[in-house]
Backbone as XML, in Angstrom:
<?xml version="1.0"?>
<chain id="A" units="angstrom">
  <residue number="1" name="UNK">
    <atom name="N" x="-113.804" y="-116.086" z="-55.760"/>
    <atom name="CA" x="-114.197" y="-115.262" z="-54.644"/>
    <atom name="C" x="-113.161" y="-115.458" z="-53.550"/>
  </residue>
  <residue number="2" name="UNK">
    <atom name="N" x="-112.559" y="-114.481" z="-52.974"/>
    <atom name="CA" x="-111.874" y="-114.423" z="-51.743"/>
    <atom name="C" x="-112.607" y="-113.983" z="-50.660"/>
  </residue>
  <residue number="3" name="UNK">
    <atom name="N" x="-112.042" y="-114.560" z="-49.115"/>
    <atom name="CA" x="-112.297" y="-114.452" z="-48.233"/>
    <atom name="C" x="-111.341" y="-113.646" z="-47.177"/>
  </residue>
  <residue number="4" name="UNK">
    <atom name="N" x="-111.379" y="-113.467" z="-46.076"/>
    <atom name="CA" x="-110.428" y="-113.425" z="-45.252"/>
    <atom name="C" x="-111.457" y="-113.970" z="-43.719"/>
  </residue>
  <residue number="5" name="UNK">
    <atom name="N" x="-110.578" y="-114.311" z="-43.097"/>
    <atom name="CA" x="-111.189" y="-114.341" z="-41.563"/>
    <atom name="C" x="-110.668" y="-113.287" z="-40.697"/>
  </residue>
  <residue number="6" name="UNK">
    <atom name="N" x="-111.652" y="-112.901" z="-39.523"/>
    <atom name="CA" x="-110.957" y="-111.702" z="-38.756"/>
    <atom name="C" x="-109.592" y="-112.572" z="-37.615"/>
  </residue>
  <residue number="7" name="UNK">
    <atom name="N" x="-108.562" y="-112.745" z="-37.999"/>
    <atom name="CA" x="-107.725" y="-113.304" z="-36.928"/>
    <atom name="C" x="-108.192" y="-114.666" z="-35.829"/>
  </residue>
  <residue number="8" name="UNK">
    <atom name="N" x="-108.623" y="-115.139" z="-36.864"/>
    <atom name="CA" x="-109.148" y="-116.935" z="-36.194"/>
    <atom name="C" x="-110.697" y="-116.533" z="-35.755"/>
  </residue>
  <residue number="9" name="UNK">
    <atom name="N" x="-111.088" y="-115.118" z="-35.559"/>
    <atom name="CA" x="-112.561" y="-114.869" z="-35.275"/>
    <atom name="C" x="-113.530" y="-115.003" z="-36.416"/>
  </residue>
  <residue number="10" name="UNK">
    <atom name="N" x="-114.496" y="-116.265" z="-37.002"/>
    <atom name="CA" x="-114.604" y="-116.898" z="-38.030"/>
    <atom name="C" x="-116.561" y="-115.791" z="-38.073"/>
  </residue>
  <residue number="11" name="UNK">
    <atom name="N" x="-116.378" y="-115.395" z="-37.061"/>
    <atom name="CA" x="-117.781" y="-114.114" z="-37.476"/>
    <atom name="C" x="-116.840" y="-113.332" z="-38.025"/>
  </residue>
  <residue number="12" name="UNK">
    <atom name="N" x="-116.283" y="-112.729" z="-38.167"/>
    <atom name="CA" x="-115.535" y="-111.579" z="-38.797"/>
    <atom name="C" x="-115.094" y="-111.712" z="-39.972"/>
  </residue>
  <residue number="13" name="UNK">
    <atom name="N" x="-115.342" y="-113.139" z="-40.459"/>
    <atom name="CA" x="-114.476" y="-113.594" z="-41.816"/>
    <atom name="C" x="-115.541" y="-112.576" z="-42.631"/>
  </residue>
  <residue number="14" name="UNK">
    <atom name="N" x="-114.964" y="-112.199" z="-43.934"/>
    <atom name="CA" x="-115.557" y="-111.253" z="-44.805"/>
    <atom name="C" x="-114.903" y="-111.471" z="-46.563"/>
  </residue>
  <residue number="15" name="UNK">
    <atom name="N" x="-115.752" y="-111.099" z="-47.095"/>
    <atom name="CA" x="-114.872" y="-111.041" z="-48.710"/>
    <atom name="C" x="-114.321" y="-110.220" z="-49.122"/>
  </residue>
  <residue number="16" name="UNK">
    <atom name="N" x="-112.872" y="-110.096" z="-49.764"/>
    <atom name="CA" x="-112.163" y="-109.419" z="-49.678"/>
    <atom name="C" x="-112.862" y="-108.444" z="-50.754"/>
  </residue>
  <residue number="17" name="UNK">
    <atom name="N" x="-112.684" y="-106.993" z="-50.802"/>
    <atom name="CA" x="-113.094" y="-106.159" z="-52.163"/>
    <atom name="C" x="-112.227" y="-105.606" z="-52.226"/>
  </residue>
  <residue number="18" name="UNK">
    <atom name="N" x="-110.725" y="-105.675" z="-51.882"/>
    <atom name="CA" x="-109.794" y="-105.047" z="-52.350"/>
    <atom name="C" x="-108.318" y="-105.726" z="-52.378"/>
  </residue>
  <residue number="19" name="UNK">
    <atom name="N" x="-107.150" y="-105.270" z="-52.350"/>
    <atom name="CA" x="-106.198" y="-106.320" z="-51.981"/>
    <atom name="C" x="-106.471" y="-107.646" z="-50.720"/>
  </residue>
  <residue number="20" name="UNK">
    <atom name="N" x="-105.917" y="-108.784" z="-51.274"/>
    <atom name="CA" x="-106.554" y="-109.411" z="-50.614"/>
    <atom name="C" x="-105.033" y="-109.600" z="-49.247"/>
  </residue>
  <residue number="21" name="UNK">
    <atom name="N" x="-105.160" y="-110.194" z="-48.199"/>
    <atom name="CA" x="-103.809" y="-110.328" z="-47.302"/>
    <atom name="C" x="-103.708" y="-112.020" z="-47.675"/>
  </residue>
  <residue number="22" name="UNK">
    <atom name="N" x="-102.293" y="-112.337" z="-46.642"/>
    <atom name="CA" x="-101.912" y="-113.464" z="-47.390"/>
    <atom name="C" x="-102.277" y="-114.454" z="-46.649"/>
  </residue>
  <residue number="23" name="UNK">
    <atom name="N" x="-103.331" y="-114.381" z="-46.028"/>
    <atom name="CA" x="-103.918" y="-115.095" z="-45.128"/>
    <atom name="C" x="-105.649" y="-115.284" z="-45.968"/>
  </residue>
  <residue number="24" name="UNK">
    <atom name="N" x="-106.119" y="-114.736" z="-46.662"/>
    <atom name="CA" x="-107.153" y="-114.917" z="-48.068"/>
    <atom name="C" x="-106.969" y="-115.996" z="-48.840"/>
  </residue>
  <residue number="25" name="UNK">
    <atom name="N" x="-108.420" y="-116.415" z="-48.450"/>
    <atom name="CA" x="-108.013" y="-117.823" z="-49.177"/>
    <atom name="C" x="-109.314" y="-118.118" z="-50.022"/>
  </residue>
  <residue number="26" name="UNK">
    <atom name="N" x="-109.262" y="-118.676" z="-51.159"/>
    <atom name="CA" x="-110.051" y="-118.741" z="-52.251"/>
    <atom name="C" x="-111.197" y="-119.503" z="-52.557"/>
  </residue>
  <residue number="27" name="UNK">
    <atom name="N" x="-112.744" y="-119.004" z="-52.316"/>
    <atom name="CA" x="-113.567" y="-120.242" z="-52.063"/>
    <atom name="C" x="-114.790" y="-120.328" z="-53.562"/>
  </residue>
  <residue number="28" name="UNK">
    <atom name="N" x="-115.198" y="-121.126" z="-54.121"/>
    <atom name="CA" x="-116.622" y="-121.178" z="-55.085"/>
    <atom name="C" x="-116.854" y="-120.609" z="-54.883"/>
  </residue>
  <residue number="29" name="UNK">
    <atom name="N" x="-117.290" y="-119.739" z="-55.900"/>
    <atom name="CA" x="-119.032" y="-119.979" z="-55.570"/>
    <atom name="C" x="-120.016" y="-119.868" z="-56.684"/>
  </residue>
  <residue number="30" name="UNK">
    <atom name="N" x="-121.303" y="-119.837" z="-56.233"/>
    <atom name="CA" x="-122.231" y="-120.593" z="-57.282"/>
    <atom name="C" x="-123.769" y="-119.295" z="-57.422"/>
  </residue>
  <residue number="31" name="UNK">
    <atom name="N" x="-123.961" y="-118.684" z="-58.146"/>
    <atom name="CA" x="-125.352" y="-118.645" z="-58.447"/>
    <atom name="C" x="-126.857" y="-119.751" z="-57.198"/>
  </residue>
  <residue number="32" name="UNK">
    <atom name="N" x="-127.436" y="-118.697" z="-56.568"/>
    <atom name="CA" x="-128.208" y="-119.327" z="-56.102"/>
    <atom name="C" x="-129.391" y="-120.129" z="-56.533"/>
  </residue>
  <residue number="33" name="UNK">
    <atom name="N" x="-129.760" y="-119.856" z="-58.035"/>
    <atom name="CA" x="-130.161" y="-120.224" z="-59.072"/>
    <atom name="C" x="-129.948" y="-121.604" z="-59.378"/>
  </residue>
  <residue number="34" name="UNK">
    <atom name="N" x="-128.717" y="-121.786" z="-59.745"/>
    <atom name="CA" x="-127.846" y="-122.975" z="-60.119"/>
    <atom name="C" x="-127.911" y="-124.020" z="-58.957"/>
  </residue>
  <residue number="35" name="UNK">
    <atom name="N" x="-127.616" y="-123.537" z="-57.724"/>
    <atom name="CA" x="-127.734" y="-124.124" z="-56.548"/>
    <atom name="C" x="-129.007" y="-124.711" z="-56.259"/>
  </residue>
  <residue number="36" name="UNK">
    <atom name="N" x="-130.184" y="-124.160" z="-56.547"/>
    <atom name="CA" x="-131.593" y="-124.513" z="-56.221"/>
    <atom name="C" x="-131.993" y="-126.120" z="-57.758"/>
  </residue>
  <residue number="37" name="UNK">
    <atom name="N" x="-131.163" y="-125.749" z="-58.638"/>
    <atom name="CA" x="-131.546" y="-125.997" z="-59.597"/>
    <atom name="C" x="-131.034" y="-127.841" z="-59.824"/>
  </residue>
  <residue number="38" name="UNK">
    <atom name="N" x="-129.755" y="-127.423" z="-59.493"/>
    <atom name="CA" x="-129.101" y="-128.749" z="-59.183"/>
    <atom name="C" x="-129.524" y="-129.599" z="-57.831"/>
  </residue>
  <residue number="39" name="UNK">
    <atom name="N" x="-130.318" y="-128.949" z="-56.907"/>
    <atom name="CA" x="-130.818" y="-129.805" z="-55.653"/>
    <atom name="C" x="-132.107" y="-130.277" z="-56.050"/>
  </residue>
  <residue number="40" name="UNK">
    <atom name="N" x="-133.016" y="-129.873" z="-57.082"/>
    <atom name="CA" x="-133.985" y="-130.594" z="-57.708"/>
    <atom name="C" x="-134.940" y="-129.534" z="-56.390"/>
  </residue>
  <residue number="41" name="UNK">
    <atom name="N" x="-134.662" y="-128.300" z="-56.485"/>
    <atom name="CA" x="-135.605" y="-127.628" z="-55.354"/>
    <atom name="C" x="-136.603" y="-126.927" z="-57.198"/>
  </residue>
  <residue number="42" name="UNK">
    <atom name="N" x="-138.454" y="-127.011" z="-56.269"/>
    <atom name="CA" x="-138.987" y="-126.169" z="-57.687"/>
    <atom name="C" x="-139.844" y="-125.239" z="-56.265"/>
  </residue>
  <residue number="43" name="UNK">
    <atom name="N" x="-139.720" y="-125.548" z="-54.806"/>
    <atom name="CA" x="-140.174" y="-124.155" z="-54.529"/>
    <atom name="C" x="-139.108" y="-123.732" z="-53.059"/>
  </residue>
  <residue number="44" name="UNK">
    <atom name="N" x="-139.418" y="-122.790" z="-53.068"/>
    <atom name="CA" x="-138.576" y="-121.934" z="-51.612"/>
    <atom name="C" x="-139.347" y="-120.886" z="-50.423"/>
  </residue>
  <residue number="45" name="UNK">
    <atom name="N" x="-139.867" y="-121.971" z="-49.729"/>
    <atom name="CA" x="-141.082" y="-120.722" z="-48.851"/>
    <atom name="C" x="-139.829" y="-120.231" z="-48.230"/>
  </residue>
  <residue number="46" name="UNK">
    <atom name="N" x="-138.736" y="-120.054" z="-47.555"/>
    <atom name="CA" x="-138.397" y="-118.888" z="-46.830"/>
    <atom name="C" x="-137.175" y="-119.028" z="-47.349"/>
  </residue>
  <residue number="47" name="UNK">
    <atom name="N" x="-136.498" y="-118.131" z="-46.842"/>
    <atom name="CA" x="-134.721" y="-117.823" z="-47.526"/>
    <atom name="C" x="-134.243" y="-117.309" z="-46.470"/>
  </residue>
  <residue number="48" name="UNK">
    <atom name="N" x="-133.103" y="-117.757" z="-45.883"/>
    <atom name="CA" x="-132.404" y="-116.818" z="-44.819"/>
    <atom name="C" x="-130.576" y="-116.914" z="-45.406"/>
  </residue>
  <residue number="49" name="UNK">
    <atom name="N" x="-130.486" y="-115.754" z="-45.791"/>
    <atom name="CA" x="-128.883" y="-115.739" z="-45.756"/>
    <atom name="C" x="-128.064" y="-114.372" z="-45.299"/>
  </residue>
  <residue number="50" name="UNK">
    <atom name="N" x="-126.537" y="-115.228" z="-45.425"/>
    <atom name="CA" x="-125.969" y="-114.173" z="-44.745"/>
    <atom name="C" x="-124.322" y="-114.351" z="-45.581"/>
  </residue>
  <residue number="51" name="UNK">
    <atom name="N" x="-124.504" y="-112.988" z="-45.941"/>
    <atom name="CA" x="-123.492" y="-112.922" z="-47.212"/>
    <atom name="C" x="-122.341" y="-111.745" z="-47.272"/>
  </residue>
  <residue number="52" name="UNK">
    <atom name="N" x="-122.633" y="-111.363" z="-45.706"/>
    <atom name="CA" x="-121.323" y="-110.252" z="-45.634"/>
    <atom name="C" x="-121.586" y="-109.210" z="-46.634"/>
  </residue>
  <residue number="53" name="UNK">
    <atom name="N" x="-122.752" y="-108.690" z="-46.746"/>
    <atom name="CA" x="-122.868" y="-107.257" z="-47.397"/>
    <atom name="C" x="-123.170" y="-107.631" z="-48.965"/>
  </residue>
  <residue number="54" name="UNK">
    <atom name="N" x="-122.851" y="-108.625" z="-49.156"/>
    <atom name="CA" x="-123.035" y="-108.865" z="-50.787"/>
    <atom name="C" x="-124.935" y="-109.260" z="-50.890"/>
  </residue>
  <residue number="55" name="UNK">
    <atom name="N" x="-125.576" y="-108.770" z="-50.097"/>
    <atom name="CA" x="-126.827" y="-109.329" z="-49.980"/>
    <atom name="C" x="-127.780" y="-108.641" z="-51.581"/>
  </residue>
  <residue number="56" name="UNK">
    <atom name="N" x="-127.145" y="-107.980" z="-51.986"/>
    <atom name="CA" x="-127.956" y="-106.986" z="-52.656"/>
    <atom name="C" x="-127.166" y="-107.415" z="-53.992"/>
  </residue>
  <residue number="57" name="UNK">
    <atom name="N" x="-126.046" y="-108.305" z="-54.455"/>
    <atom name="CA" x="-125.779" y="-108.864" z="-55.402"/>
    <atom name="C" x="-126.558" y="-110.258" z="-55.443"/>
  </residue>
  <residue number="58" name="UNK">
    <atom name="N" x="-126.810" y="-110.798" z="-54.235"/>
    <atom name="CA" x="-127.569" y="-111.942" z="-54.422"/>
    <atom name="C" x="-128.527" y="-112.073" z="-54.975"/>
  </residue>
  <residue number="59" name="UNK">
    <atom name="N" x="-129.381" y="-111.330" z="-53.863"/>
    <atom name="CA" x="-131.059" y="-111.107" z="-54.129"/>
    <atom name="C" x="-131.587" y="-110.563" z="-55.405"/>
  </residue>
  <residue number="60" name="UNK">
    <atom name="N" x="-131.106" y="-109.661" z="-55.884"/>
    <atom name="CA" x="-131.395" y="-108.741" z="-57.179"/>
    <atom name="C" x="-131.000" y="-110.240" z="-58.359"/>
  </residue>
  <residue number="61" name="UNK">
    <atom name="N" x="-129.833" y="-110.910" z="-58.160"/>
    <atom name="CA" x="-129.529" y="-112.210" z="-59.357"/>
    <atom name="C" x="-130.457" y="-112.621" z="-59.239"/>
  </residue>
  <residue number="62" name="UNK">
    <atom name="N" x="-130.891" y="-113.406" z="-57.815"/>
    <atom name="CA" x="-131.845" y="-114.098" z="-57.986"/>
    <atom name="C" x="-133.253" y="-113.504" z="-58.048"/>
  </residue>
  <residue number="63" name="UNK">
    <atom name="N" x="-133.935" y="-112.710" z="-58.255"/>
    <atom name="CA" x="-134.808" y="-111.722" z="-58.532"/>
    <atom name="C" x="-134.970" y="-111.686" z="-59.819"/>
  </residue>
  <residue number="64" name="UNK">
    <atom name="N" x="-133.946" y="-111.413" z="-60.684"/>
    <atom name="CA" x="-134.233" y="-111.433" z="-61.888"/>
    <atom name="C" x="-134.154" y="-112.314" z="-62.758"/>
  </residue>
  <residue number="65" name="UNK">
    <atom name="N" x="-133.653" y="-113.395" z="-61.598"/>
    <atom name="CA" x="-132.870" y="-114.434" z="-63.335"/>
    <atom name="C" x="-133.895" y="-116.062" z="-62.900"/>
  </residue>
  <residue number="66" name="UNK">
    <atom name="N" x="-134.619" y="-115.945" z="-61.568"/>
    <atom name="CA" x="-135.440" y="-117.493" z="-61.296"/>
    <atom name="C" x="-137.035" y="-117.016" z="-61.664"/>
  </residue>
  <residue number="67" name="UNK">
    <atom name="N" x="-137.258" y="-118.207" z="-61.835"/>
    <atom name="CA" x="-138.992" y="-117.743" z="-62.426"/>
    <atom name="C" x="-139.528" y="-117.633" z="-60.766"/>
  </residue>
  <residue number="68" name="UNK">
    <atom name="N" x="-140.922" y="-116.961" z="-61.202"/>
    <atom name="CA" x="-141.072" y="-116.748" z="-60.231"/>
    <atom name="C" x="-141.996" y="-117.952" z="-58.997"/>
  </residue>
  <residue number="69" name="UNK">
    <atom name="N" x="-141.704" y="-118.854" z="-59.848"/>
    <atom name="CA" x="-142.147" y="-119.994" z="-58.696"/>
    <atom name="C" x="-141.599" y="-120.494" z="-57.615"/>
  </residue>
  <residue number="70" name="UNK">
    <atom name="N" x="-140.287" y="-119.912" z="-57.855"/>
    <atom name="CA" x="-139.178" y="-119.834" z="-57.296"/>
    <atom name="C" x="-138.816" y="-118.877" z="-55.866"/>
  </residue>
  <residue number="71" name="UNK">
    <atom name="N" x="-139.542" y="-117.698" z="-56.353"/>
    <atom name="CA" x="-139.395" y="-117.107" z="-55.645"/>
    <atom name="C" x="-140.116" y="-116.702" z="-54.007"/>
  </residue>
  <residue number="72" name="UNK">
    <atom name="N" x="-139.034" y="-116.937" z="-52.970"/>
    <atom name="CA" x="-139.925" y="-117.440" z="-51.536"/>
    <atom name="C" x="-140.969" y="-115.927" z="-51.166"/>
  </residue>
  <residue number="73" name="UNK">
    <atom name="N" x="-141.661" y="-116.550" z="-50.293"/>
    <atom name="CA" x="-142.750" y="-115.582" z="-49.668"/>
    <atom name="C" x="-141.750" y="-114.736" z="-48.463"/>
  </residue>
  <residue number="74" name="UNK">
    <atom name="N" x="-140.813" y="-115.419" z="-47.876"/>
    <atom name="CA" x="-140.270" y="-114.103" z="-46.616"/>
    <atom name="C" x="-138.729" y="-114.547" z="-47.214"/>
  </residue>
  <residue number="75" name="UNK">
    <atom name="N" x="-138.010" y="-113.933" z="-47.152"/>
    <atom name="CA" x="-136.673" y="-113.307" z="-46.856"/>
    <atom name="C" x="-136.308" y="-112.699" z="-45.426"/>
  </residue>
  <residue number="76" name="UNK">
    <atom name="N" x="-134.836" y="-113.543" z="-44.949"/>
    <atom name="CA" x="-134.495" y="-113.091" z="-43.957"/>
    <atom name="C" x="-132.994" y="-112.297" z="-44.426"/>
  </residue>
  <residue number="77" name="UNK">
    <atom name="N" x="-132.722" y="-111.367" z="-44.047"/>
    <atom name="CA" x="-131.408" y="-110.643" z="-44.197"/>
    <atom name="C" x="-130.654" y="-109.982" z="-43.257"/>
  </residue>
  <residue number="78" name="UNK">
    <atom name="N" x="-129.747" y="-109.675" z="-43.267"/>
    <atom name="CA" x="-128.716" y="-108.984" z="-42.086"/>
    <atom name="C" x="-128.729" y="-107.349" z="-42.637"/>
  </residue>
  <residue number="79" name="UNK">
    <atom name="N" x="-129.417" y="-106.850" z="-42.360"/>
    <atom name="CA" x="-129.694" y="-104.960" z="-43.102"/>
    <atom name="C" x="-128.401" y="-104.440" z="-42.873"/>
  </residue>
  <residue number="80" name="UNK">
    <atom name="N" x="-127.327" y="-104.528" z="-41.335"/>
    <atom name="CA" x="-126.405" y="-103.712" z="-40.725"/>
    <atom name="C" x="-125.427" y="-103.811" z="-41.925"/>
  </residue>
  <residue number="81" name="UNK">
    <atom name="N" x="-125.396" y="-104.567" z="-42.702"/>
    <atom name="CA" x="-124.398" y="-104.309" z="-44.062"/>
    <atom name="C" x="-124.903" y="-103.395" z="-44.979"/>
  </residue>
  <residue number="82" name="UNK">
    <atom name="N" x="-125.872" y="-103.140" z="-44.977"/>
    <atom name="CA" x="-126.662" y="-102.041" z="-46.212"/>
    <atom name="C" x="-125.855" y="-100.952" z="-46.707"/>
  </residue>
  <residue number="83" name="UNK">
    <atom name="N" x="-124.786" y="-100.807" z="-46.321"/>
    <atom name="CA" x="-123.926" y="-99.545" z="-46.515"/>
    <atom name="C" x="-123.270" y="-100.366" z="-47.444"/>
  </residue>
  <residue number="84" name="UNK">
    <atom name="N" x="-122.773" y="-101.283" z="-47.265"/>
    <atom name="CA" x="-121.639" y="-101.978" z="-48.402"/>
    <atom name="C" x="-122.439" y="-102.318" z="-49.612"/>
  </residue>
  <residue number="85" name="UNK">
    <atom name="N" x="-123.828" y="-101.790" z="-49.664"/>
    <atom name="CA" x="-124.720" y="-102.563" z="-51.045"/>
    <atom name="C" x="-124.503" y="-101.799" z="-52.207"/>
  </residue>
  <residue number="86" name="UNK">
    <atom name="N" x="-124.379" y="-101.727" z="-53.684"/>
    <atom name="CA" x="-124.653" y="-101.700" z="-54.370"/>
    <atom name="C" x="-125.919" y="-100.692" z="-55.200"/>
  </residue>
  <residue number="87" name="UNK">
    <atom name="N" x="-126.685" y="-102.154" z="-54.723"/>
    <atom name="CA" x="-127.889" y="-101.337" z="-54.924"/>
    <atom name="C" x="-128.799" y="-101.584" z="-53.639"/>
  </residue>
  <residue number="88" name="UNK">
    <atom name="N" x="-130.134" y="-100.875" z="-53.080"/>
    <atom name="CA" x="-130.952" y="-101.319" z="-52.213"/>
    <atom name="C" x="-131.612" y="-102.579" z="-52.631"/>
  </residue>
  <residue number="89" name="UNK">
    <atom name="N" x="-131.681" y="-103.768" z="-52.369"/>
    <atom name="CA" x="-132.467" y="-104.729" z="-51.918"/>
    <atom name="C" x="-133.594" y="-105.118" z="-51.602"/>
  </residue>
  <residue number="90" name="UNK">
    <atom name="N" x="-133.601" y="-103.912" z="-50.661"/>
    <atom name="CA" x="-135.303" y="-104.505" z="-49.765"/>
    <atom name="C" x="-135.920" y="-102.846" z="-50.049"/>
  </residue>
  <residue number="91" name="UNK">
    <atom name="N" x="-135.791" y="-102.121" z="-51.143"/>
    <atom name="CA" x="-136.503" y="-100.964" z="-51.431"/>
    <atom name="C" x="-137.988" y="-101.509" z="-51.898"/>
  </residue>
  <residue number="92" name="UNK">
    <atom name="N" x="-138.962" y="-100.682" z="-52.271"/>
    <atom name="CA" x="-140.562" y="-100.961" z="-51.993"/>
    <atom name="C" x="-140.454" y="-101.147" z="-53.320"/>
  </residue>
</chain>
């Protein structure tokens, strides 16, 4: 996964989805799944993340792939990326 930052402004940092500049620099990453799994977590009452638009690759992985004991009662998300999604997320 690549990153970039907006010019030392570290809110602006974002993942690259296209050429990356030479200032992109290369970080993990992990399945939130895997992450819960290896911390010895078996429940999750709330979730808050913030993933620069990739929210709707997250949620949907983890949606389909953790049992559902797993799965928290509220979700917090950043919607103003919803344009960069994929698929909808938080549809009914």
């Amino acid at each position: 996964l690549m990153i970039e930052s907006g010019g030392g402004n570290l809110g602006a940092t974002h993942v690259v989805t296209g050429s990356a500049s030479a200032e992109a620099i290369k970080v993990p990453s992990l399945r939130l799944t895997r992450i819960l799994d290896e911390a010895g977590v078996t429940q999750v009452d709330s979730l808050k993340i913030d993933v620069e638009g990739f929210d709707d690759r997250v949620l949907i992985g983890f949606f389909r792939d953790a049992p559902p004991s797993l799965w928290p009662r509220a979700v917090v998300i950043e919607h103003l990326s919803q344009n960069e999604w994929q698929q909808d997320c938080i549809a009914d």
